[in-house]
N, C-alpha and C positions, 0 to 999 in steps of 0.2 A: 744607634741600630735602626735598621729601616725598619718600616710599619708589616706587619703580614698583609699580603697578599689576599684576595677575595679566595682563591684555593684554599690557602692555608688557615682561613678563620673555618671554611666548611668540613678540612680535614682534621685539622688540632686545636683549635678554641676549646674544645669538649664538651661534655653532653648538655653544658648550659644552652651554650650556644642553639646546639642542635633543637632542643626544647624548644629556645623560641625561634624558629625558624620554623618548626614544626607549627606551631601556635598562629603564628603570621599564615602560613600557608593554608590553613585551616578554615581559613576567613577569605580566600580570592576564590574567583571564578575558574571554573576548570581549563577555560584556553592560557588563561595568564599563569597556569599551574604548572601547564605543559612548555610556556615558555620559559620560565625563571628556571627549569632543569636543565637550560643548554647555559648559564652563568658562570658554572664550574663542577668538578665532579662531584663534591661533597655537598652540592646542595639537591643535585641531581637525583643523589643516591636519597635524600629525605623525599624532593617531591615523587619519588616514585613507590613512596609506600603507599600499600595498599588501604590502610585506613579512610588516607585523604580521599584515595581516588570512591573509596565506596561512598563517603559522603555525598562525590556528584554523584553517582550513580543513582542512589536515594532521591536526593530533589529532582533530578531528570527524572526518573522511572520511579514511582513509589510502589511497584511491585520489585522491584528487587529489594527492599525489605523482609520478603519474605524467607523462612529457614532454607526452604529448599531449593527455591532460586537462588541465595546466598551460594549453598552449597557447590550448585550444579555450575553457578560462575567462577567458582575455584577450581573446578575442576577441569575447565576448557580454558583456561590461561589466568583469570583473574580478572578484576574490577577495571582496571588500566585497561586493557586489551580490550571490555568491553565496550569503554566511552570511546576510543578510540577507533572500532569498529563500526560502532552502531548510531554516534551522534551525527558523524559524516551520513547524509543519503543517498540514495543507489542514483545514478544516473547513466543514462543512457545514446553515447556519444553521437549513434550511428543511426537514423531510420531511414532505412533504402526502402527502395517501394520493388513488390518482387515485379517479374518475366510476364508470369501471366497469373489468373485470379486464383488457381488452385495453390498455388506456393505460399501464401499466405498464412494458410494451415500448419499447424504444427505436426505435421504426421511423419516426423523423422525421429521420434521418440524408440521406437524398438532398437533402432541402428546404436540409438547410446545408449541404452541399456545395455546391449552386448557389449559395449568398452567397457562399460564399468565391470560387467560380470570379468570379463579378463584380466582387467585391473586391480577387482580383488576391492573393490569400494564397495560400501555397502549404502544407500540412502532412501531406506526402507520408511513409512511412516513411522514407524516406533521411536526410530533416534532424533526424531525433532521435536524440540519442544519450543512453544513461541510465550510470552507473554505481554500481556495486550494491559495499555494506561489508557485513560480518556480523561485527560485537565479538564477544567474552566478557570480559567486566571490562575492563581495560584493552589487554586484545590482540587486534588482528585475525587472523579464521581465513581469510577468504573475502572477495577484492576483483575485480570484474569488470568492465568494461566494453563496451556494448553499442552498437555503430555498426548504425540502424536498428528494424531489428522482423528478429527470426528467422522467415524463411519467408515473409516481406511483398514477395517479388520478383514473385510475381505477384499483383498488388494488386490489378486490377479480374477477375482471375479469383475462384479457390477460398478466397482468403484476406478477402473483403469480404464471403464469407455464413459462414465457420467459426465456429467457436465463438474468440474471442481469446483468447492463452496462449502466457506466454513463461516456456520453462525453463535454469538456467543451469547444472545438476547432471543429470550423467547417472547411470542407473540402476546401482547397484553394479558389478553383474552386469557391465554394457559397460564401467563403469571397469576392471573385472580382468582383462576380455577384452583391452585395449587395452593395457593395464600404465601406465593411470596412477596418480599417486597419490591415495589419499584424501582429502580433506578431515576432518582430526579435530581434536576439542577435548581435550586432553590435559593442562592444567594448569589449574588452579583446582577441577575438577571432585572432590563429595566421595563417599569409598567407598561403594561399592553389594554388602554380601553377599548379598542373595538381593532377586528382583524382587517375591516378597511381601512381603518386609520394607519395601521401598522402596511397596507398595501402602498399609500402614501409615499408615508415617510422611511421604510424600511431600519427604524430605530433598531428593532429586537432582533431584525436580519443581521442589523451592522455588529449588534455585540456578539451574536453567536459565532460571527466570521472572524471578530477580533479576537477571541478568548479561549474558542473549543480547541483543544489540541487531540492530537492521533500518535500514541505510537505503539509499531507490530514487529517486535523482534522476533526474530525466528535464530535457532540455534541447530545446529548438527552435534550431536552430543557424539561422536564417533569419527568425524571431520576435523572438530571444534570452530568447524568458520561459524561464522554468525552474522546477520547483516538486520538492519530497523529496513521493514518493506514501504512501511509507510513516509508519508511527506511533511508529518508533521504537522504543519501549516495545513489550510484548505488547498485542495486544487481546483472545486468548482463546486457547484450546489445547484438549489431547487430553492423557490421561496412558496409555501402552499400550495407543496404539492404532497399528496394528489386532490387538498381541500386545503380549506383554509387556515386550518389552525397547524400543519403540518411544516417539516421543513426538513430538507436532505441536505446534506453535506456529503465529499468528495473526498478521499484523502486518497494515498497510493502513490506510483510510483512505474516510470518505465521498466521493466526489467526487459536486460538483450537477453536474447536467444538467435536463433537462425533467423528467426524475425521478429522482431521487436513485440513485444505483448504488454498490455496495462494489470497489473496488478492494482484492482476497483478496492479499495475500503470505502464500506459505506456507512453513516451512521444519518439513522430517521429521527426526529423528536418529534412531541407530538403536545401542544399546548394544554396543560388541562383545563377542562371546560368550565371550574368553577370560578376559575382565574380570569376569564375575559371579561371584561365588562368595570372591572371592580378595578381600584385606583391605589393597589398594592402592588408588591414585586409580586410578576407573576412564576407559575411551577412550568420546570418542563421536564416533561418523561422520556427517556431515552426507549423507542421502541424496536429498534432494530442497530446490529452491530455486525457486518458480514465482511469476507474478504472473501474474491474470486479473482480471476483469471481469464483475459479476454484476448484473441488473438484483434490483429489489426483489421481482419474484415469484420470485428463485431461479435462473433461466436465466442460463448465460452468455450473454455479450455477442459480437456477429461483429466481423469486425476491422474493416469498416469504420464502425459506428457509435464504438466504440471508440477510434478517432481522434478523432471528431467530441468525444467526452467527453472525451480526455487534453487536449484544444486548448481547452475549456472548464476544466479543472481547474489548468494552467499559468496561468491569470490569477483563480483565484479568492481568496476571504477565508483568514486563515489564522491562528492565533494559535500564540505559542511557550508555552503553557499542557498539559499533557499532558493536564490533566484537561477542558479544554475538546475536547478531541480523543476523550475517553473518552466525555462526555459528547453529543457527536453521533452515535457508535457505536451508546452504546444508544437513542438516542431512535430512529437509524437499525431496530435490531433491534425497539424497537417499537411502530415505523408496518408492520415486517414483518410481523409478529405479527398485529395488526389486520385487514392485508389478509388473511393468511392465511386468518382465522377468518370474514372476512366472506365469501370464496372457499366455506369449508366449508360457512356457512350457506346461499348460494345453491346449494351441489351438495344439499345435504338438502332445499332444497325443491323443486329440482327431481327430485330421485329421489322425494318422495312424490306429485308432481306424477302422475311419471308411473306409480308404483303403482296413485292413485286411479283415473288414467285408466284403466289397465288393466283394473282390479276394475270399473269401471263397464263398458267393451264389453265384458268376460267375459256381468259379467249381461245386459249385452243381448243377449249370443249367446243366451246361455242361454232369455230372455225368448222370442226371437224362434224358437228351437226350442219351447218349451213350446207356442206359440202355434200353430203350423203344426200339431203334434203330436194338439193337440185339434183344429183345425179339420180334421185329417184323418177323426177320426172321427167327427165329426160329420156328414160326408157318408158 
């Protein structure tokens, strides 16, 4: 009698089998998890329980541990659907540069508001909910959770023309006032004796570039798309800035719209003071956590075009490639560039525009005095 089949062990072996299969799966990485389901049906139907898939979900994002994130992921399709969504990031195939410098702007927002109103969509700030990780190596420092838009309660008031900007760290200063605690990184982190030394050699820059991770999933609880805004990785930084012991990091992400816009994560650290000098692992304080929204001339974005583009960016392309994500970055940076300089060249010709003009009615002033001048005396 011939041997069974790879099917046939997945579909009639029985629940031993299945067990360890189950066991083995438990133990790979989420891409190999996703592959070994296309082997045959019956292994398929194991790797796509959801147990497994929550465990990535867990080491990727240690806020989806939480009850109510658990919950709210079952409810928009499940665990699977999540990594599958959200580990891939947004990328942004296309940055055209517009016609002229006004198009740049997002100001076609009301026009899609009225589709949606006729379409019967709803993507109010209430139905979104984002939850935000902040790694270093292996351990999480900072897990949040975001029911809404902060400050989006009045929505067709002051918040549809502001500038959009969600922060999730408050300013040192009010942390201490208030007596909560820090947010600090304190292990892995390597010695730092002097902030010139560290200008140098850039040691405690390179580890923070190596190890800080970002991720900002945003969810439509009413859509159920979902998409990670951020890049994960760094996109770019600051080393001491706006002083010495300071340091910004970049994270984010092209989102398209009618014209391409930067979705800015930013996160500040800030070295603490007792730490410099001294020939331990030094502390760092995470003192700012913000995402906004930036059109390509530079300006932020108001909150209510800002929807219109995260409602756009929740169903766009996306690849799990980092370099393809770096890669639209800078093409993003420059078509920026571009515009900028073509911005500069039309203020130059319009500033000699109006130079020449001027120099010419001077001399006619001048002309037209000379003229009266003599014909005064001439009578």
């Amino acid at each position: 009698m011939a041997p069974p089949s790879g099917e046939d062990l997945g579909l009639e072996a029985g629940p031993l089998n299945n067990d360890i299969v189950f066991e083995v799966l438990k133990r790979v990485d989420p891409v190999t998890l996703a592959t070994v389901s296309c082997a045959s049906s019956g292994i398929r139907k194991v790797s796509g329980d959801e147990v497994l898939w929550e465990k990535c979900c867990n080491e990727r994002w240690p806020s989806t541990k939480d009850f109510e994130i658990k919950a709210l992921i079952k409810e928009v399709g499940g665990f699977q659907k999540l990594y599958g969504k959200c580990y891939p990031l947004i990328i942004s195939k296309e940055q055209s540069l517009p016609r002229d410098f006004g198009d740049y702007e997002m100001d076609d927002s009301d026009e899609w508001w009225d589709k949606e109103d006729k379409g019967g969509y709803d993507f109010s700030p209430s139905n979104l909910v984002s939850f935000v990780d902040v790694v270093y190596g292996e351990k999480c420092i900072f897990s949040k959770t975001i029911h809404g838009i902060p400050g989006a309660e009045d929505f067709l008031g002051w918040f549809s023309s502001c500038p959009f900007r969600i922060d999730l760290l408050r300013s040192p200063e009010e942390e201490d006032e208030r007596g909560q605690a820090p947010v600090l990184i304190t292990h892995g982190l390597p010695s730092i004796v002097s902030v010139d030394r560290e200008r140098k050699d850039g040691k405690f820059w390179k580890a923070l570039w190596d190890n800080v991770r970002v991720s900002w999933i945003m969810i439509n609880k009413k859509t159920k798309e979902m998409a990670n805004l951020s890049s994960w990785k760094p996109l770019g930084g600051l080393r001491h800035w706006p002083c010495g012991g300071d340091f910004l990091i970049r994270f984010g992400s092209v989102l398209p719209a009618r014209r391409s816009c930067l979705c800015n994560i930013v996160i500040k650290c800030r070295l603490s003071d007792s730490d410099v000098g001294e020939t331990v692992n030094s502390k760092l304080r995470l003192t700012e956590l913000s995402m906004q929204l930036e059109d390509m001339g530079g300006a932020h974005v108001n909150g209510k075009e800002s929807l219109a583009i995260l409602h756009t960016a929740l169903g766009c392309p996306r690849s799990s490639l980092h370099t393809d994500v770096l890669t639209s970055y800078h093409q993003y940076l420059k078509a920026q560039s571009e515009l900028k300089e073509r911005k500069t060249r039309q203020e130059v010709r319009l500033d000699t525009a109006a130079v020449v003009s001027g120099i010419g009615i001077f001399m006619f002033i001048c002309y037209s005095i000379i003229c009266l001048v003599a014909k005064g005396r001439v009578f």
